[in-house]
C-alpha positions in Angstrom: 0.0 0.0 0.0 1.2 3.5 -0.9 2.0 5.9 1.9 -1.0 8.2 2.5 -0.5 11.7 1.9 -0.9 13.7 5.5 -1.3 17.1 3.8 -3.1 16.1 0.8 -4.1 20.0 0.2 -0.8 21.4 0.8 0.7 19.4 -1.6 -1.2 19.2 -4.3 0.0 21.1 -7.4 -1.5 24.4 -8.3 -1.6 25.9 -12.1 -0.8 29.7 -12.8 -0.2 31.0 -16.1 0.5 28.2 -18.0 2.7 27.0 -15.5 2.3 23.6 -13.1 3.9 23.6 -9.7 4.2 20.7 -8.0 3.1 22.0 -4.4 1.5 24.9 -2.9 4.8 25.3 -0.6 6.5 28.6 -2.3 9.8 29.8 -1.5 9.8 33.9 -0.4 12.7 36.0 -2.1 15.2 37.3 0.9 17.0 39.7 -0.6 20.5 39.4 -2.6 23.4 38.5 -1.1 27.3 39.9 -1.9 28.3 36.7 -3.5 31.9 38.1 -4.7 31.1 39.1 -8.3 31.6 42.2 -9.2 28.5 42.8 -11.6 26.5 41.1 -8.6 25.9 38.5 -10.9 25.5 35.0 -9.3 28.2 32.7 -8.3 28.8 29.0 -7.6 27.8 29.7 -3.6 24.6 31.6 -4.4 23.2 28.6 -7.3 24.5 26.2 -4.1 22.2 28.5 -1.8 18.9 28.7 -3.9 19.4 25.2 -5.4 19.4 24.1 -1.9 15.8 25.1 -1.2 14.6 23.4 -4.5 16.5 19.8 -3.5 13.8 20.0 -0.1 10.7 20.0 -2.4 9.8 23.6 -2.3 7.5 23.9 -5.8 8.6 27.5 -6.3 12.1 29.3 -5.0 12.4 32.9 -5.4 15.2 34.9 -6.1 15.0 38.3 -4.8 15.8 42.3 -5.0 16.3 42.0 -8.8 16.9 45.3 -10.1 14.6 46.2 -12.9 16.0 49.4 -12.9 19.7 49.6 -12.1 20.4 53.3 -12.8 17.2 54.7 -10.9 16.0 52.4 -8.6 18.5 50.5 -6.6 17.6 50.0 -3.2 20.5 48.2 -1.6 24.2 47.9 -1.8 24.7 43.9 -3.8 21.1 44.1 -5.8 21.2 42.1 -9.0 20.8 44.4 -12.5 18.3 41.9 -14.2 18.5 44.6 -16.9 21.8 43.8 -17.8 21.5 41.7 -20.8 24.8 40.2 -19.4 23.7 38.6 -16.8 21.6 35.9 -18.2 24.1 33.7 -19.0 25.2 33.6 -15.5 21.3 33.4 -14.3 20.7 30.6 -16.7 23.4 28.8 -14.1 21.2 29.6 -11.5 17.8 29.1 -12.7 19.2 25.3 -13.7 20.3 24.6 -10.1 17.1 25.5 -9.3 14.7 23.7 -12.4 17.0 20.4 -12.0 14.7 19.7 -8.7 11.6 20.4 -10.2 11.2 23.6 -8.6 10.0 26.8 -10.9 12.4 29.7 -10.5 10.8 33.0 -9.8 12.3 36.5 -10.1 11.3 39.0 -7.7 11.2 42.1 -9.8 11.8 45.3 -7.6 12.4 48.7 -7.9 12.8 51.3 -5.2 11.2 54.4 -6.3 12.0 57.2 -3.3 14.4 54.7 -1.4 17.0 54.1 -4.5 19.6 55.8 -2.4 22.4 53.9 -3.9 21.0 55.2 -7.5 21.4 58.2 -5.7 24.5 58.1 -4.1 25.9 56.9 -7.9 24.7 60.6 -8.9 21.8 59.2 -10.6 17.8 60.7 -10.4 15.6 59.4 -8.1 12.0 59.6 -8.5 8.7 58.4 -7.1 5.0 59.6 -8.2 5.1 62.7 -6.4 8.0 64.9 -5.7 9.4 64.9 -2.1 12.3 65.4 0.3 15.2 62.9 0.0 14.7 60.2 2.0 17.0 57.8 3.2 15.4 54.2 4.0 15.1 53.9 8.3 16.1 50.0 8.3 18.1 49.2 5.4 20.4 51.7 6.4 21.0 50.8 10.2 24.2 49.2 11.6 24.0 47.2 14.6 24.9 48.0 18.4 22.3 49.7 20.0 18.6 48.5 20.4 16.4 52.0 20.2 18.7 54.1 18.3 20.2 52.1 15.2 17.5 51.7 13.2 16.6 55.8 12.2 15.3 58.2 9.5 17.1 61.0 8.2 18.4 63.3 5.0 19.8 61.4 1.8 22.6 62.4 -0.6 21.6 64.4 -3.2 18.9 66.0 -5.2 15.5 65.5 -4.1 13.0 62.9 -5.0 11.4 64.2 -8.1 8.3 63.4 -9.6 8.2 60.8 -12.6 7.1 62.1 -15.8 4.8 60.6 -18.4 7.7 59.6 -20.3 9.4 58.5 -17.0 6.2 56.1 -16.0 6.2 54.7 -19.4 9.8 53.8 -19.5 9.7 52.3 -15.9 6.6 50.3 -17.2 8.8 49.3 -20.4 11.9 48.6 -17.6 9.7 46.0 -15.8 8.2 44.3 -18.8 11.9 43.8 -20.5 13.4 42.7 -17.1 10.9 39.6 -16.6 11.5 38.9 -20.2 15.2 38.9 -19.8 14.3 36.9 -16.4 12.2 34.2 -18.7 15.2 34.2 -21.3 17.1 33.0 -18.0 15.3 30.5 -17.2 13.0 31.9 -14.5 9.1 30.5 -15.1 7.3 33.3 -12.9 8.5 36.5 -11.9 6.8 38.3 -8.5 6.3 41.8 -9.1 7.4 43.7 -5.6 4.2 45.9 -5.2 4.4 46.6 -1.5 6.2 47.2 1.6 6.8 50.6 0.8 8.8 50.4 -2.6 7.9 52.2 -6.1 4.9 50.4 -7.0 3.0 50.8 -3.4 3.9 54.2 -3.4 2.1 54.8 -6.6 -0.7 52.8 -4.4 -0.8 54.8 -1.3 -3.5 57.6 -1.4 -1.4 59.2 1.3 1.5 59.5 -1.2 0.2 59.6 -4.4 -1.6 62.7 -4.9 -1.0 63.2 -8.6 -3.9 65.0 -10.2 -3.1 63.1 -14.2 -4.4 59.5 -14.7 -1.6 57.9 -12.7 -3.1 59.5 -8.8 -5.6 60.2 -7.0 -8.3 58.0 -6.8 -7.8 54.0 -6.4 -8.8 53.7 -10.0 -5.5 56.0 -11.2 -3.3 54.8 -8.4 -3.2 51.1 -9.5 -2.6 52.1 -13.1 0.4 51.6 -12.6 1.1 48.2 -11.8 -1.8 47.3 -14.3 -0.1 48.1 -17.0 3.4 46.8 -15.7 1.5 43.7 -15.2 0.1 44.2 -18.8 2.8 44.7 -20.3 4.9 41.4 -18.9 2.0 39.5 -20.2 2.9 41.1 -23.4 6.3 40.9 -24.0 6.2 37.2 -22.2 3.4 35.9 -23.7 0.0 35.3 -21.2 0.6 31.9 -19.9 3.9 33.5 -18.3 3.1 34.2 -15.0 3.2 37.2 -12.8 2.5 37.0 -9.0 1.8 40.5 -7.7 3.1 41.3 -4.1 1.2 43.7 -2.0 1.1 45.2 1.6 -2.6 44.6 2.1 -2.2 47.0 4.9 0.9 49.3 5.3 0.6 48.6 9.3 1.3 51.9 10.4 -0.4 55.4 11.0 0.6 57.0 7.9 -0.3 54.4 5.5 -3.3 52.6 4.5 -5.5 49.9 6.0 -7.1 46.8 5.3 -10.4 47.9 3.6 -7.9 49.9 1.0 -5.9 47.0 0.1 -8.5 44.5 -0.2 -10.2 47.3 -2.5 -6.4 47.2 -4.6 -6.7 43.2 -4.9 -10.2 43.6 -6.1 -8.7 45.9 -8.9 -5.5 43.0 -9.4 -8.6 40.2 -10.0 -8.1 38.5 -13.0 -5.2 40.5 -13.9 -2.3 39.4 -11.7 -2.1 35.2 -12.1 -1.5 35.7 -8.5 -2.1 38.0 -5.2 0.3 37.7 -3.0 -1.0 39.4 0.6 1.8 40.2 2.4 2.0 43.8 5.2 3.5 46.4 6.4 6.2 48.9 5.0 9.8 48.3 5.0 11.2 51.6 5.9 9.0 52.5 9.0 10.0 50.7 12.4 7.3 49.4 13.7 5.6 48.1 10.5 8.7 46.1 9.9 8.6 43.9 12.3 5.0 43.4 10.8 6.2 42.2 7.2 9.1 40.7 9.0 6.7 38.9 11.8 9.2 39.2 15.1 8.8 36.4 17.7 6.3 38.3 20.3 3.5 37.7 17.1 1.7 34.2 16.3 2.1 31.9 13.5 0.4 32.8 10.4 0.3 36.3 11.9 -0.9 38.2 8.4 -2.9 35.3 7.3 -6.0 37.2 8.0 -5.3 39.4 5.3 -5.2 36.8 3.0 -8.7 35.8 3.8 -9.8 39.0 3.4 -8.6 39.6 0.2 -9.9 36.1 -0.6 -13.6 36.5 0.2 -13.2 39.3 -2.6 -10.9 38.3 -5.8 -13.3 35.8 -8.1 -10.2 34.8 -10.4 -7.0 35.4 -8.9 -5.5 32.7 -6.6 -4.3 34.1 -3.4 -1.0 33.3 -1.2 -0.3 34.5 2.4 3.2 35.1 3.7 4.8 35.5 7.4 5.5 33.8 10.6 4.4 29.6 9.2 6.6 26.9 10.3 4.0 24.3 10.6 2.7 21.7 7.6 -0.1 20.8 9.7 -1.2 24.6 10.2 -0.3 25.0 6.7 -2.4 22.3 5.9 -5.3 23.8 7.2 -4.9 26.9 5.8 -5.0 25.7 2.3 -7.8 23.2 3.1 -10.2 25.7 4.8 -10.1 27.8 1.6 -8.2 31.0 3.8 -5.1 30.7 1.2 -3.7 29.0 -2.1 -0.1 29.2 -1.7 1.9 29.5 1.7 4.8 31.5 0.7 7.8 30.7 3.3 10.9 33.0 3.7 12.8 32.4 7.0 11.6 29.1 7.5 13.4 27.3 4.5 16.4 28.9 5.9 15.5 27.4 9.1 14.7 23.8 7.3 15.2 24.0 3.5 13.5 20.3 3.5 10.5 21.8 5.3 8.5 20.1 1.9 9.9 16.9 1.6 9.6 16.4 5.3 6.0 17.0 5.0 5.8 14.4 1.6 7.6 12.1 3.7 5.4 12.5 6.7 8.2 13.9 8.6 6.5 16.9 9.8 8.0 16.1 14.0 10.9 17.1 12.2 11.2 20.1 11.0 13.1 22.6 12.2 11.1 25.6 12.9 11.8 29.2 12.9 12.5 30.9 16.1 12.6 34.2 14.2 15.1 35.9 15.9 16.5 37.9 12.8 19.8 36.7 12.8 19.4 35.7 9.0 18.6 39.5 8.4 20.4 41.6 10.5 23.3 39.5 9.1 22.3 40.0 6.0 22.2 43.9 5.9 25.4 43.9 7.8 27.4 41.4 6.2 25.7 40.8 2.6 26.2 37.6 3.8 23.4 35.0 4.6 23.1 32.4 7.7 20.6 31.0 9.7 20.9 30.9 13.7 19.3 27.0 13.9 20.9 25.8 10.7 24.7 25.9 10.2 24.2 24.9 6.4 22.8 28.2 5.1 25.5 30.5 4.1 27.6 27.5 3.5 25.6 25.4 1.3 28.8 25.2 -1.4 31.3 24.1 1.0 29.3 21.7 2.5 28.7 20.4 -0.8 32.5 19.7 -1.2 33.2 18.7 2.3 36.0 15.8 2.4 34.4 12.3 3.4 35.3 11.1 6.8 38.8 8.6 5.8 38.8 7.4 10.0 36.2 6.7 12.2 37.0 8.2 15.7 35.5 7.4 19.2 34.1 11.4 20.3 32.9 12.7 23.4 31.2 15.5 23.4 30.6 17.2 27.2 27.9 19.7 27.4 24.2 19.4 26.1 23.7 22.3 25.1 23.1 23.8 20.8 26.9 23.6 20.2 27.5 20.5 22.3 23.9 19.0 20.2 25.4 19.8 17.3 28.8 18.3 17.5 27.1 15.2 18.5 24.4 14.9 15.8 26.9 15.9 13.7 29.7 13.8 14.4 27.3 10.7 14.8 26.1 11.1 11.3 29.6 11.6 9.9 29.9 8.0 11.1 32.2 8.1 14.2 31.1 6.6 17.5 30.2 9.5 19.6 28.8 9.8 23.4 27.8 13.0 24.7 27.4 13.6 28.7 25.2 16.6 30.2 25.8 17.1 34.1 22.1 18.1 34.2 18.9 15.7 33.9 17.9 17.7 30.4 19.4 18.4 27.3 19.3 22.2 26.6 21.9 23.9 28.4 21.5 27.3 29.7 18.7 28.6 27.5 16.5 26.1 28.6 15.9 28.9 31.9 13.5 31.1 29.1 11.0 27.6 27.8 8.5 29.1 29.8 8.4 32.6 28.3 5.5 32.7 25.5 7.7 34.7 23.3 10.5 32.1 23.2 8.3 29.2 22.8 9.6 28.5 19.1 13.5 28.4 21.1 12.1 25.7 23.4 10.9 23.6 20.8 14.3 24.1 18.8 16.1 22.7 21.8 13.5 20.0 22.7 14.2 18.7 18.8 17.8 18.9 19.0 17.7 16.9 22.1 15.5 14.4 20.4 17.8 14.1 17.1 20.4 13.7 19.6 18.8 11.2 21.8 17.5 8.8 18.7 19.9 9.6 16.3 22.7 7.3 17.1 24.5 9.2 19.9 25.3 7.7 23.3 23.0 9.9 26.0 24.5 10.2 29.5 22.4 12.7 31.3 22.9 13.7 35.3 26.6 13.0 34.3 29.6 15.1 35.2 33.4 15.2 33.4 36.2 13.0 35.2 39.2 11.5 34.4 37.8 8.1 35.0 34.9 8.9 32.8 37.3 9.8 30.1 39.3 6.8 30.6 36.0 4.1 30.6 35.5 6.0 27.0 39.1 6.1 25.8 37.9 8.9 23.3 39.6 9.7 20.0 38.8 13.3 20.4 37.1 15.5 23.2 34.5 18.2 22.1 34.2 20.5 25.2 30.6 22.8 25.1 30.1 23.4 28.6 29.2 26.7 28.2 29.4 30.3 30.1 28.3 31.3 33.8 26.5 34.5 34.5 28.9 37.1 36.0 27.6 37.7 39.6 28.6 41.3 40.0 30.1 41.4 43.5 31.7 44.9 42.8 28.5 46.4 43.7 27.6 46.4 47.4 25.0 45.0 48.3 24.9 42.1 45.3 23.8 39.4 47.7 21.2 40.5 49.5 18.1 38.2 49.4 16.1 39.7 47.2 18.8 40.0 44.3 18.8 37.0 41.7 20.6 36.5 38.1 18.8 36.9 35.2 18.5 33.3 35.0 17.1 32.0 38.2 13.5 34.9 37.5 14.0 33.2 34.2 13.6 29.8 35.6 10.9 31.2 38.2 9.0 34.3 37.7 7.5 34.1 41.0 11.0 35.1 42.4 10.0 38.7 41.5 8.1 41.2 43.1 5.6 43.5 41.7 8.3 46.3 41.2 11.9 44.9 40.0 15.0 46.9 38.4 16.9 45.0 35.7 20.6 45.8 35.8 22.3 45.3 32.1 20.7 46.4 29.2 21.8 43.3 26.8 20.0 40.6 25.3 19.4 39.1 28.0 18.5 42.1 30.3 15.9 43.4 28.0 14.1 40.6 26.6 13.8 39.3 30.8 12.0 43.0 31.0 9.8 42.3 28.7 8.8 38.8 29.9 8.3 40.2 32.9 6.1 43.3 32.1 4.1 40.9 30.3 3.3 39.2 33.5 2.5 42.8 35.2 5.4 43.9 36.9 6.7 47.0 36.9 9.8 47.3 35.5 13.3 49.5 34.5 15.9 49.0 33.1 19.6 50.0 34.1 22.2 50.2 32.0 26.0 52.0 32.3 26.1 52.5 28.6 24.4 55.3 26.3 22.3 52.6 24.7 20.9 49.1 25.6 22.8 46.6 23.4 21.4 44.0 20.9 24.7 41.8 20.3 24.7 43.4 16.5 21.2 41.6 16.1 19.6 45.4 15.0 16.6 44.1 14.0 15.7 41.7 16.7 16.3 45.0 18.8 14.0 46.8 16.8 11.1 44.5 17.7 12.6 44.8 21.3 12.0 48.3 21.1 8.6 48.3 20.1 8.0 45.9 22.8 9.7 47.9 25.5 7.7 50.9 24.5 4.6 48.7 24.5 4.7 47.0 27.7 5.9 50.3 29.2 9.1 49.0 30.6 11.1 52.2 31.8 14.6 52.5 30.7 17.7 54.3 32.4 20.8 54.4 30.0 24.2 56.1 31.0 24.1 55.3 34.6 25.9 53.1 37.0 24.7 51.2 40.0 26.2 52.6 43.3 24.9 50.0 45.7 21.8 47.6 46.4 19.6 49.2 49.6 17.0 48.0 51.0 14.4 49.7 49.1 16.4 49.2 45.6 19.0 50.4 43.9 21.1 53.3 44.5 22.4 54.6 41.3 24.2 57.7 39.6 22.9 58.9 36.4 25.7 60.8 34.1 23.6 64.2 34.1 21.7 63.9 37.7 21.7 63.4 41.1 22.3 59.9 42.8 18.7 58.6 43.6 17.1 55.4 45.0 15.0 53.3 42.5 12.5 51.3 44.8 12.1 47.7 43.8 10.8 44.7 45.3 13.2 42.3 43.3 16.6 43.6 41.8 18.4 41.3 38.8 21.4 41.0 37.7 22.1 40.2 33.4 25.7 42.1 33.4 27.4 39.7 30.9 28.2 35.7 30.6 31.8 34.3 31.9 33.3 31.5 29.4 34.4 28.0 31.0 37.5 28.0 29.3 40.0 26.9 32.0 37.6 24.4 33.4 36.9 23.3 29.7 40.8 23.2 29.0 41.5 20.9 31.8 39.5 18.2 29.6 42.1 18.4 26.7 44.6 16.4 29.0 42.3 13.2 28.4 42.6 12.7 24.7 44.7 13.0 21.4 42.4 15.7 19.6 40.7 18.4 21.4 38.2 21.2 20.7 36.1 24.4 22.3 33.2 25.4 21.3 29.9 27.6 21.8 29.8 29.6 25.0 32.9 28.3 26.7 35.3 29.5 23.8 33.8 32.5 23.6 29.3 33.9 25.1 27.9 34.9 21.5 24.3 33.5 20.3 22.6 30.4 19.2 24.2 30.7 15.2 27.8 31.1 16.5 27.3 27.9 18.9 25.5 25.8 16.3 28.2 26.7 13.6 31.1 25.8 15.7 29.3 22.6 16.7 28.6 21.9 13.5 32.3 22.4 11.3 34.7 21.4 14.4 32.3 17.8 14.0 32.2 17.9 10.6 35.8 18.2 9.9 36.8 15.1 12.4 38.6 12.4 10.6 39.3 13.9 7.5 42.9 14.0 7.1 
């Protein structure tokens, strides 16, 4: 008997255009990454990283920030030109990595209208549909370090925004129309025109924007002209079975941009039109709608699904997708079957678990690796033009994996620490073939972050750590829990190599006076128990780990501040997950005190010193300490005594963040036995 299909609706194939696809699982561009060429054009790394998604059994993989417009319109610093007639040769290389798996390629066609500041910063005009003050984008320019002040507006270089002309619309039509045909020429079967999240074509859309008084503005009817006849026009020049899936912010998601009832009244207008309507939200250069389009991990799954439906009850013609925040085939599943969606569109998830489709074929769906959408794959991204994913060491790397040496001897490992990097190792050592044991000193896999699996926000980190401790349990490595390191040990295991992940201890900060009074606790023991808090509680450090406890604990209705010695709170270069954390401290009211120092710990609080006040008293119940992380190294180096090979990783080499202890789990196994 065949296998039955679990998700008989998810995967079944879906026609658009002329096109079949295999699956209604579509891949979601994420941006373009610096892969080394000079012309942008794709390398042997970048057909290794979008080729990747394909091999997993995603129907569609899409290949984003394509310039239709180099000279005007570029938005970012590495964007491909898919008007250079030159690059299709090197596209074609792509676009086969990607067919050879049956998955269509897809071109996300984009132009940046008002925000194509590196068109501008080339000496090149910028223009939008209306005239207006240079603008510099608030995210795309941000660097990392500080969690309420790096992301900001301000003046761009240059000459003003200026208003397109008729001649200037209908070349920008003709420059989107001969860009998807250069894309089909390529090799790409679809193309996704970029009409939202703040770019060209939604600012032709916006009625707070475009106020032109010809037939490109003003009312609805004028304002989606434009991407009509861009729409149109690919048809045209492609022929009508090519299709075109139209991306839109069914609402902008802030206060001065438009809302549901105006989107849905813009789909209405793409029925029949577009081959598909893709409902996506929010605007990509205004804070507090990113983290909308980009769902953050304080929102649900399938958090702008509802727009979807919306649009849905209305379009007669047009099949619909959704987009953000699904890491579930079973919700997935649903969605399709109720009739709420088409096509799931999935981003930061197949970085996450490029074989999120084929797990779900293969009924697999208890192991997928979800999303804990923490933003490392973007902040990264816009700092480094480089991708990577914080739960999966393969993305970034997907070429050298490719060519990584087979294992020539078999070693005995020990891995000692449970934790992600001491996981890892031992998953990936065990599948590499060598004989591996791994001890934890503690009764649970996990390691230290298993102190936040009760906090809502960080469920999706919990259930990362509960299925690495289940690949790790049932996956061929030897388990020995409520185990600690000793010579004996080592010599009952006679290891080959010694893989030491026992991670970092909080930094009790006995310089302050007052530190160990009883109602003064680390950042992980409230973490562990709320109840160890009073109703009033001062947070001392203004990191990660500070901050985000502030918020967890505001959520459960404490009052709480923040004290921090530096100018700014910190967000460990992660800008963007400390953009969501500043929308969240302003939210849940969590008061913040930068540039001042802790004097002392009274009874009734703190005692600090602000740089431009007067020392005060900050009452609190409950005072916390989250001043920094102390690596294990000389404990961990004692272990290298007890075998021929050693290694440090994760925390104890050096407190970073989940990706950093993942990828040094991952390569230090990886590379055992190789030479």
């Amino acid at each position: 008997m065949p296998q039955q299909n679990k998700f008989p609706h998810l995967l079944s194939p879906i026609t658009l255009g002329s096109a079949v696809f295999k699956n209604r699982i579509f891949c979601a561009p994420t941006g373009w990454q610096d892969f080394g060429d000079a012309k942008c054009y794709p390398e042997a790394n970048c057909v290794a990283y979008y080729s990747r998604k394909a091999r997993g059994g995603a129907a569609t993989v899409t290949v984003g920030e394509m310039m239709v417009d180099w000279k005007h319109g570029r938005g970012g610093p590495v964007n491909m030109p898919l008007d250079d007639p030159g690059a299709i040769g090197k596209l074609t290389l792509l676009t086969n990595g990607i067919s050879r798996y049956g998955a269509v390629a897809c071109a996300e066609l984009q132009h940046a209208g008002a925000f194509a500041d590196y068109s501008r910063d080339d000496g090149n005009k910028v223009f939008s549909p209306v005239a207006r003050a240079s603008v510099k984008g608030e995210v795309a320019h941000a660097g990392g370090g500080s969690v309420s002040d790096n992301v900001h507006g301000g003046e761009g270089a240059g000459d003003a925004v200026l208003e397109m002309t008729e001649d200037e619309i209908e070349y920008t039509i003709q420059k989107y129309a001969e860009a998807a045909l250069n894309a089909k020429k390529a090799g790409f079967g679809m193309v996704l025109v970029h009409g939202g999240h703040g770019w060209l074509m939604s600012q032709f859309l916006s009625p707070h924007i475009n106020n032109r008084r010809d037939k490109w503005g003003g009312s609805l009817e004028n304002r989606v002209r434009f991407p009509i006849a861009v729409i149109e026009r690919i048809h045209k020049l492609c022929g009508k079975g090519f299709p075109v899936d139209f991306r839109m912010s069914v609402t902008e998601a802030n206060p001065d941009g438009y809302g549901m009832d105006e989107g849905v009244a813009i789909a209405e207008k793409l029925d029949g039109i577009a081959d598909l309507i893709h409902c996506s939200a929010g605007h990509h250069e205004v804070q507090s709608a990113f983290v909308v389009t980009h769902p953050s991990m304080f929102l649900p799954d399938g958090t702008n699904l509802y727009l979807a439906e919306a649009v849905k009850k209305r379009v007669k013609n047009t099949p619909v997708a959704t987009v953000g925040a699904f890491t579930d085939p079973a919700f997935c599943e649903e969605v399709i079957a109720s009739g709420r969606a088409d096509v799931i569109y999935l981003a930061r998830e197949l970085l996450a678990d490029p074989d999120f489709a084929q797990k779900a074929i293969d009924g697999r769906e208890d192991d997928v690796t979800k999303c804990v959408r923490c933003f490392t794959c973007f902040s990264n991204l816009l700092n480094t033009s480089q991708f990577c994913c914080a739960v999966n060491p393969e993305i970034g790397e997907e070429e050298e994996i490719r060519i990584l040496p087979p294992v020539s001897r078999k070693k005995k490992v020990l891995v000692i620490g449970g934790g992600p990097a001491g996981m890892q190792a031992a998953i990936t050592a065990t599948k590499r073939g060598h004989e591996v044991t791994l001890i934890e000193k503690n009764a649970r896999l996990g390691g230290a972050l298993m102190c936040e699996e009760s906090v809502p926000f960080k469920k999706k980190t919990a259930e990362y750590l509960s299925l690495m401790a289940r690949r790790t349990k049932h996956g061929g490595t030897k388990v020995l829990t409520n185990t600690a390191f000793s010579e004996e040990l080592a010599a009952t295991e006679s290891p080959d190599v010694i893989i030491a992940a026992i991670g970092a201890a909080p930094v009790v900060p006995a310089f302050i006076p007052g530190y160990n009074r009883a109602n003064v606790y680390s950042a992980e023991q409230v973490y562990r128990d709320a109840s160890l808090s009073g109703q009033t509680a001062v947070i001392i450090g203004g990191g990660l780990v500070g901050t985000e406890l502030a918020i967890y604990l505001a959520q459960l209705g404490r009052a709480v501040t923040i004290v921090e010695a530096l100018p700014t709170l910190t967000d460990g270069g992660n800008f963007l997950h400390g953009l969501a954390l500043s929308v969240q401290l302003r939210e849940n009211k969590v008061a913040v005190r930068t540039s001042t120092r802790v004097l002392a710990i009274e009874d009734g609080g703190p005692r600090v010193s602000p740089e431009d006040g007067a020392e005060e008293l900050l009452p609190a119940d409950t005072v916390i300490y989250a001043v920094g992380q102390k690596p294990l190294q000389l404990e961990a180096i004692e272990f290298a005594k007890c075998a021929p090979e050693f290694h440090i990783i994760g925390d104890c080499s050096a407190p970073k963040n989940i990706r950093e202890a993942t990828r040094s789990g991952y390569f230090t196994a990886a590379n055992i036995g190789v030479n």
